[in-house]
N, C-alpha and C positions, 0 to 999 in steps of 0.2 A: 807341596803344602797341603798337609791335611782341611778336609773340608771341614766347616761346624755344622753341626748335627742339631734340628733345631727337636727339644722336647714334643711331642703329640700335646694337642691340645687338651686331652682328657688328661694329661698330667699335670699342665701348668694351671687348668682349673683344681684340680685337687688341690695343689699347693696352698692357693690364695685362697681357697675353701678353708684349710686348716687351719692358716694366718688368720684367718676372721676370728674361727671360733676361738683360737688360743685368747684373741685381743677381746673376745665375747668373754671370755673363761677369766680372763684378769682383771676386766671391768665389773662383775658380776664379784666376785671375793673382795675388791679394793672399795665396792661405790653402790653395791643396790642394796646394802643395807642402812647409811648413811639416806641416799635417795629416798626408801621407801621411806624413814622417818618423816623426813622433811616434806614429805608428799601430801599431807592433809593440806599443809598449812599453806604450801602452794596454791593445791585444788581452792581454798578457799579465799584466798587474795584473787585468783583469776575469776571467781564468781562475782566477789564482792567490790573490785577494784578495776583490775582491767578491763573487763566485759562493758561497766558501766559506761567508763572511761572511753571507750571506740565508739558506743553509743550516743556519749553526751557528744563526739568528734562529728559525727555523721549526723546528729541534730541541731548543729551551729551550721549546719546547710541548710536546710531546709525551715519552712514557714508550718509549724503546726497549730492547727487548732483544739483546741479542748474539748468541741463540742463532738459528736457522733459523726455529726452528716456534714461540718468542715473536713474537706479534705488537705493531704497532706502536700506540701508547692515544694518544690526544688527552687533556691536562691540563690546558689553558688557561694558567692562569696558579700553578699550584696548585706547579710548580717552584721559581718566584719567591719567593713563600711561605713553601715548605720554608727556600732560601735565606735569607732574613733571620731567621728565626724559631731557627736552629737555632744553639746552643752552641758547637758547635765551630765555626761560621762565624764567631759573634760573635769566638769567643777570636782567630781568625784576623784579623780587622777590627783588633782592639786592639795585637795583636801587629806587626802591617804600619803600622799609624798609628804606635805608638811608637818603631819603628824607622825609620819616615820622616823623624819631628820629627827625632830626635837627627840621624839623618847627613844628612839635608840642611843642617841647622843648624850642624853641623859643617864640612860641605862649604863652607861659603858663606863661614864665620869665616878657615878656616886658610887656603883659596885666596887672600881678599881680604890676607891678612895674610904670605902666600908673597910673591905678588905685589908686595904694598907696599915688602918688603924688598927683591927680585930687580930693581926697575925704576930705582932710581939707579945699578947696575953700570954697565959699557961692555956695547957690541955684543955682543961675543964671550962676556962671562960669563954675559949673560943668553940668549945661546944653547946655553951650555953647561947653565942649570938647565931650561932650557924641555925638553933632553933627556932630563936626569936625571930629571923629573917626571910627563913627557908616555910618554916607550919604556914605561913599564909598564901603562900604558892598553892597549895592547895586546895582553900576555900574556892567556889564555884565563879566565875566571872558574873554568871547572874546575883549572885548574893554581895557580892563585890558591889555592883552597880547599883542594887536596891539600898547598898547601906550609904551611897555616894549622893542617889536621890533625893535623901533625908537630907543631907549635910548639904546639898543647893539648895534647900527647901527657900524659896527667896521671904518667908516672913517669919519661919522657925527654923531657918536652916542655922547648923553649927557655923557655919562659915560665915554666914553675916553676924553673926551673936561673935565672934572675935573679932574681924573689920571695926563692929560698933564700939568697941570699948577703948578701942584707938580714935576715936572720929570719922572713920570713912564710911559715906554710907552704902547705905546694902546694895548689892548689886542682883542683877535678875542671871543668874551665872548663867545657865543653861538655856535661857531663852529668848536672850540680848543676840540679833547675830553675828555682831561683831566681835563676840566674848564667848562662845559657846565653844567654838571647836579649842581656842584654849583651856577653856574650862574641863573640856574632857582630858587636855592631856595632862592637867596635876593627878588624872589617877594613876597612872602607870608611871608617872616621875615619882608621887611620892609612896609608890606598895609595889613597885614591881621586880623587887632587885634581888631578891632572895636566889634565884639560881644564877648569877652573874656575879654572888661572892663569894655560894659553896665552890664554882667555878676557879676564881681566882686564887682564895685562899688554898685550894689545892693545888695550882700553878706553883704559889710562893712555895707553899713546901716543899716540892720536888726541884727548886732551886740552889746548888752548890751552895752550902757556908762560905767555902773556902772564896769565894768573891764577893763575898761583902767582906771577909778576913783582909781579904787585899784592900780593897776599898779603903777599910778602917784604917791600914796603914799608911793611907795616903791619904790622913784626913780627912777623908769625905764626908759630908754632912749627909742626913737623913735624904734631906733633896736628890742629893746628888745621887747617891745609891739608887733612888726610884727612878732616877731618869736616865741613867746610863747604865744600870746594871737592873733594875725587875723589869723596868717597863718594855726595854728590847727581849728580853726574852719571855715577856709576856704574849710574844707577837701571834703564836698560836692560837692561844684561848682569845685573846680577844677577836681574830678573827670568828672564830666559832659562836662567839659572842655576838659577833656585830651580824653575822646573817640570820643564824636562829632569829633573833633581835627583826631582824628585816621582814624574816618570812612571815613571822608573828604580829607584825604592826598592821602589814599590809593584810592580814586578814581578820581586822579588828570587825568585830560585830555586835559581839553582846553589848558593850558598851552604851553603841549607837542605835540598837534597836532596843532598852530598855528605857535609856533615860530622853533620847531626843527624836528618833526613829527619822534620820538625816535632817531634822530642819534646827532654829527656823529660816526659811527662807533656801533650802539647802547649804546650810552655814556649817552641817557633820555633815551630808552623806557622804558614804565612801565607798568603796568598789563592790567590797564583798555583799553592803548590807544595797546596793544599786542592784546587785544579780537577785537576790533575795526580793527584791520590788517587783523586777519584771519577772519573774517567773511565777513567783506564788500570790502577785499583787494583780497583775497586770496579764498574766497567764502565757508572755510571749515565751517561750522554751528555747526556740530557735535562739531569739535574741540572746536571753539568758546565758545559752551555751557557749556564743563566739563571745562574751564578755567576761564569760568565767576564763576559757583559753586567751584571751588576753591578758588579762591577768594573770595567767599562770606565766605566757610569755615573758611578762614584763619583772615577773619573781625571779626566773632565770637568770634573766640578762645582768639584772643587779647582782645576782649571788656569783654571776661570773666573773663581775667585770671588780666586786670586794674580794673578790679569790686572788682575782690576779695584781690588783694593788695591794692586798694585805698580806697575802703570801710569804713565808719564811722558809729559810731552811736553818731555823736555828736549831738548835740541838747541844741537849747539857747533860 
């Protein structure tokens, strides 16, 4: 039985030497020009993003002071801590949760029900609502809020000048505690819905005729159609709906820092504009940071846990 003959070492390096560069020689022609494109904008996300992001991680440990000659205290986790333990975070948690459920809920009702309406028009009319709906998406949330200000104004506000002409009288919208945090969420119940129809109405469109064709031959009422035939296979977009929707509630600010700036009484504060207090109010940064990562936490876990209850595999 012939012996086997093992290669010299200086050959089987050459080999895996030449394997490299061929796979260096093929990655270089398939990907460093794609790469080098994509390179600024990298470079600039890890500047502007990431960097800051392992900094704000590594400043939710720690205890800093603002001033020169405060030094800086390692806390471990003792932030964190403070965070969930403390009252006014909790009120903040309840306050952002309750204002989530109602307008996202809301958000998802009227859109789907704009939508429903706007999608038997012609071309032209439902380019003309997709306007009317969608241009105010745009305006500034700060101009939004200052034009909302007027309208609780509690002695010239628009909103008690209609209440009065029915007999109810005026309310103090915004400064009642028990009536402020609703009073904030008719903004976003009644102006917020413009991209959850351009949304939907391009759902329905890309839905078969040929199943509402069926439908129709089996009598179906209008009803029935939306409830057994768009609304299940709306099941996509409204997921997409309901988180954006989520992530967006949960980081409501303007709102709450133009017209009530969390009170009275902490009747609005909420998460985002609570981190905004202790950091730039209050100067605590440590704190600030484990309550911003809490909340980031807490955006997750929602967005997982409507992933995996809202989830489809439909397909048309």
């Amino acid at each position: 039985m012939a012996e086997r003959v093992a290669l010299p070492p200086t050959r089987s390096g050459e080999v895996e030497s030449r394997a490299f560069r061929e796979r260096l020689d093929d990655f270089r022609q398939r990907y460093l020009w794609p790469y080098l494109f994509i390179a600024p904008m990298i470079i600039l996300i890890a500047i502007f993003l990431f960097f800051p992001l392992v900094d704000a991680l590594i400043i939710s440990f720690q205890k800093i002071g603002i001033a020169r000659d405060e030094a800086t205290q390692w806390v471990g986790i003792a932030n964190f801590v403070s965070t969930v333990t403390d009252s006014v975070w909790q009120r903040a948690l309840l306050n952002t949760f309750i204002f989530t459920v109602v307008t996202v809920g809301a958000d998802l009702i009227l859109s789907l029900f704009l939508a429903w309406l706007i999608f038997p028009l012609s071309s032209s009319a439902q380019s003309f609502f997709k306007a009317c709906y969608y241009l105010p998406v745009h305006i500034g949330g700060i101009m939004v809020a200052l034009v909302w200000y007027w309208m609780f104004d509690p002695t010239e506000g628009v909103l008690n000048y209609l209440i009065g002409l029915v007999g109810v009288p005026h309310q103090n919208w915004i400064a009642d505690p028990s009536f402020a945090l609703q009073s904030l969420m008719l903004i976003p119940i009644l102006s917020g819905h413009g991209a959850g129809v351009i949304l939907y109405l391009a759902a329905m469109g890309a839905i078969p005729k040929t199943l509402y064709e069926a439908a129709e031959i089996d009598a179906a009422s209008a009803w029935s159609k939306l409830k057994n035939v768009t609304w299940p296979l709306l099941k996509p977009t409204t997921l997409y709906v309901v988180i954006t929707g989520t992530i967006g509630s949960f980081q409501v600010f303007d709102l709450i820092y133009v017209l009530t700036r969390g009170g009275p009484d902490f009747a609005t504060v909420t998460l985002v504009y609570l981190v905004y207090q202790v950091a730039f109010e209050q100067y605590s940064f440590g704190l600030a940071s484990a309550q911003a990562f809490v909340l980031a936490a807490i955006i997750v876990v929602l967005s997982l846990a409507q992933f995996r209850f809202l989830a489809t595999d439909v397909e048309y």
